[in-house]
N, C-alpha and C positions, 0 to 999 in steps of 0.2 A: 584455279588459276585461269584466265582468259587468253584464249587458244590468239592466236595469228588471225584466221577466221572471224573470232568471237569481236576483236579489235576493230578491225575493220568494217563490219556489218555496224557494229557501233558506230562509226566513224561516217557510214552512208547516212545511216536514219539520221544524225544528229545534222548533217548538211541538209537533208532535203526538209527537217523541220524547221531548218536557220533561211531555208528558200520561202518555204510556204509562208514565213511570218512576214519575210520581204516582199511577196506576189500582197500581200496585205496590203502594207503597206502604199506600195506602187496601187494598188485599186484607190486609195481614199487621197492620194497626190495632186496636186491641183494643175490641171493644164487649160492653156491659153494658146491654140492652134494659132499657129502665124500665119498658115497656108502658102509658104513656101513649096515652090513646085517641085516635080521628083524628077532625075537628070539616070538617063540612062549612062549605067558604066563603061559596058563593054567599047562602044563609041569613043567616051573622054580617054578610055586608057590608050586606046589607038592614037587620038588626036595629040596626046601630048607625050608618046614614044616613051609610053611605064610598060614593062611587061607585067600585068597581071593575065592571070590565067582564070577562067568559068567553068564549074563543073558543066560538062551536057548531060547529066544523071537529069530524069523526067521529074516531077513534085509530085506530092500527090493525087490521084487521080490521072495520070500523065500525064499532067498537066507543065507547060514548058516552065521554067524559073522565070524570076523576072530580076533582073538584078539592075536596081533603080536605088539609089537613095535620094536624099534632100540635096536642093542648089548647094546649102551652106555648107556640106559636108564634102563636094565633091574635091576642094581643093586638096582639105587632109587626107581623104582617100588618096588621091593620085601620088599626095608627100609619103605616103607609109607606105606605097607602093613602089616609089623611086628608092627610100631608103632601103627599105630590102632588096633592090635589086642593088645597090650598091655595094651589100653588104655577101651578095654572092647568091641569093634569096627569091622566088618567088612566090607572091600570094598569091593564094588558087579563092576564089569566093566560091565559098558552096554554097551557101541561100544569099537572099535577099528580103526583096519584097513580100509579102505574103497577102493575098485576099481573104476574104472572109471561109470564102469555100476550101483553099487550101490549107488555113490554121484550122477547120475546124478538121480536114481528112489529114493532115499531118502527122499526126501522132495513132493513126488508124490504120494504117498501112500495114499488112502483116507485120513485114520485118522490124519495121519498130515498135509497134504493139508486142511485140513477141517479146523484143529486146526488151521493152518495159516491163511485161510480164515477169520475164525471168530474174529480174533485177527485184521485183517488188518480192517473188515467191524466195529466194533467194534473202533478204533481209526477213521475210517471216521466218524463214528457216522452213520451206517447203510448206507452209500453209498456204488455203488458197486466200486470197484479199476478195475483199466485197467490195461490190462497187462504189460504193462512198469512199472506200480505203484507196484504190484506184483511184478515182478521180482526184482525194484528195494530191496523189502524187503527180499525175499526169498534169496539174495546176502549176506544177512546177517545173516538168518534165517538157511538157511542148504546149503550155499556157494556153489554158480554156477559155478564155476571155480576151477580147481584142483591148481592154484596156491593159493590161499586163504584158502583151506578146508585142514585143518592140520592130517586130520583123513586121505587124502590122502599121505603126508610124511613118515607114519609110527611113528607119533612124538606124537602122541595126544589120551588120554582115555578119554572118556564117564565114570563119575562114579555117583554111588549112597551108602549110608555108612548103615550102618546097627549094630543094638546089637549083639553083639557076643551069651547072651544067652537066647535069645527067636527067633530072628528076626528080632522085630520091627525095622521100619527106623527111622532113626533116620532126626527128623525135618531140613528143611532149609527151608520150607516156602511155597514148593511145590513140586510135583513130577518132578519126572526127561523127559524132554522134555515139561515142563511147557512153554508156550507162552500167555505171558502176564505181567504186568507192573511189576511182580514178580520175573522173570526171570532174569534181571541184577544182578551182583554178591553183589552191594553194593544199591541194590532196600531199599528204607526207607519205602515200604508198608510191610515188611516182620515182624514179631513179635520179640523180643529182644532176645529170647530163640532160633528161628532162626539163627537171623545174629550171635550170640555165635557160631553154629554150623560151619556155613557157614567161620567163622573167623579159629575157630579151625581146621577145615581138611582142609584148605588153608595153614593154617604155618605149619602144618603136610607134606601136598605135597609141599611148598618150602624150608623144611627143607632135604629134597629127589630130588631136581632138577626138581619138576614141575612148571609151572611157570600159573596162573588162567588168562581164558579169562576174561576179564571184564563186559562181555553182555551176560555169560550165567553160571548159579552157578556150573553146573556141569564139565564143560569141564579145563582138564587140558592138558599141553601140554610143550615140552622144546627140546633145541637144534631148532628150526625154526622161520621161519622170523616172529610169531608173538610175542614170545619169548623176540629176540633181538628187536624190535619197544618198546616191554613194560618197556624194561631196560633199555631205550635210547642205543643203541648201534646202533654202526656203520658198525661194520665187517660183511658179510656177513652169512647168517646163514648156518649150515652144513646141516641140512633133509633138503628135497623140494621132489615136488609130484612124483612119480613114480609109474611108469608100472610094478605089481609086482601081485606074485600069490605063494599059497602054490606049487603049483606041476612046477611053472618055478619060481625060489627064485629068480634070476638074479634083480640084483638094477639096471631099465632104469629109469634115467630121462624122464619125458612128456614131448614132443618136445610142444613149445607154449601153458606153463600152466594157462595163462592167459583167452586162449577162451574159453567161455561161454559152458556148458552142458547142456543145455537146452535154449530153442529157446521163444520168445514172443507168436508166435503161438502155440507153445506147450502147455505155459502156459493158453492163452485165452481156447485152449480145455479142460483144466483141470476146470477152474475154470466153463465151462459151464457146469460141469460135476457132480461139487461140487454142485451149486445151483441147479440142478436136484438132487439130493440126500436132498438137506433140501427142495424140493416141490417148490420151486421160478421156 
């Protein structure tokens, strides 16, 4: 008979196999760069009196956040922003934008490397993973490839939701950057009080042109090919990744956003790095 445990480990791998086939997907997706420029948030949310809140947590590398999306999204931001404040609510954005250099050290970070580790050693049931097996999931865990990682398009927020007056977060089942059989947006391990949450600031952000990844509660995203894949659509989508920075705003498309940012050997040094850190 399969243990509570046994269910659940089930229930991860068969998500992060239902992601990997979607990162597929989204690779072979056809996009048509509009070159729409990228409108800093923290700014519009001041200018039009939304309380949204920004993490000051560093990015990878200590690298500061950049929390920019596209012109065309900023309205919906600011509307999903008022409604939850309306509602008693504030959005805290944890990511944003992401460069090349911090999607490829994002997922390299001890503590999240660790967390992945433990997450991947955990579904083997204490085996180690090989780098190929690794990567395989880290493809879907914090996306190898600037054409798959939407935080590269300028199209996609990191959030976490909050009481307007104390603080408190407000429940979805676990904190933000959760890995584990928790993490899918429609996980049946999460508590009823939960999935309510997680329901409610989902028709909030698609009532504002977000559109929810499916395999992580937090991440929302619109206008990009993952977007149009969830809509069933066909037209090509307008974000796609680009080569962009406060101090050169210029929208480049990434010439061949498909190749990988990060290497098998790369990964093999990390994870020997990680089991030196738990004493293995």
């Amino acid at each position: 008979m399969a243990t509570d445990q046994d269910q659940r480990r089930a229930y991860w791998t068969e998500q992060l196999e239902l992601a990997h086939d979607f990162m597929h997907r989204v690779l072979s997706y056809p996009v048509q760069e509009c070159g729409e420029p990228m409108v800093a948030l923290e700014p519009a949310a001041r200018a039009a009196g939304v309380r949204i809140d920004f993490s000051a947590a560093k990015h990878a590398l200590g690298l500061p956040r950049l929390y920019y999306l596209r012109a065309g999204q900023i309205e919906g931001f600011l509307g999903a922003g008022a409604e939850m404040n309306r509602r008693g609510w504030v959005m805290k954005v944890e990511d944003g934008f992401r460069t090349r250099q911090m999607q490829k050290h994002v997922g390299r970070q001890p503590a999240v490397f660790d967390a992945i580790l433990r997450s991947v050693r955990w579904e083997l049931k204490g085996g180690k993973p090989t780098p190929e097996f690794f990567l395989r999931r880290s493809m879907t865990l914090v996306a190898l490839m600037p054409k798959i990682g939407t935080h590269m398009s300028g199209s996609a927020i990191d959030i976490s939701v909050h009481r307007l007056d104390n603080g408190q977060e407000i429940d979805r089942g676990g904190p933000y950057l959760e890995m584990s059989e928790l993490t899918p947006m429609a996980s049946p391990f999460v508590s009823p009080a939960a999935r309510r949450n997680r329901d409610d600031i989902t028709a909030i952000m698609r009532r504002h042109g977000f559109f929810e990844y499916p395999y992580e509660f937090w991440h929302y995203n619109g206008g990009d090919a993952y977007e149009c894949i969830l809509r069933g659509q066909t037209e090509p989508a307008r974000y796609g990744a680009i080569d962009w920075s406060p101090e050169d705003p210029a929208i480049r498309p990434i010439a061949n956003p498909e190749l990988p940012l990060n290497t098998a050997d790369e990964f093999a040094e990390e994870i020997r790095s990680a089991l030196a850190r738990l004493g293995e």
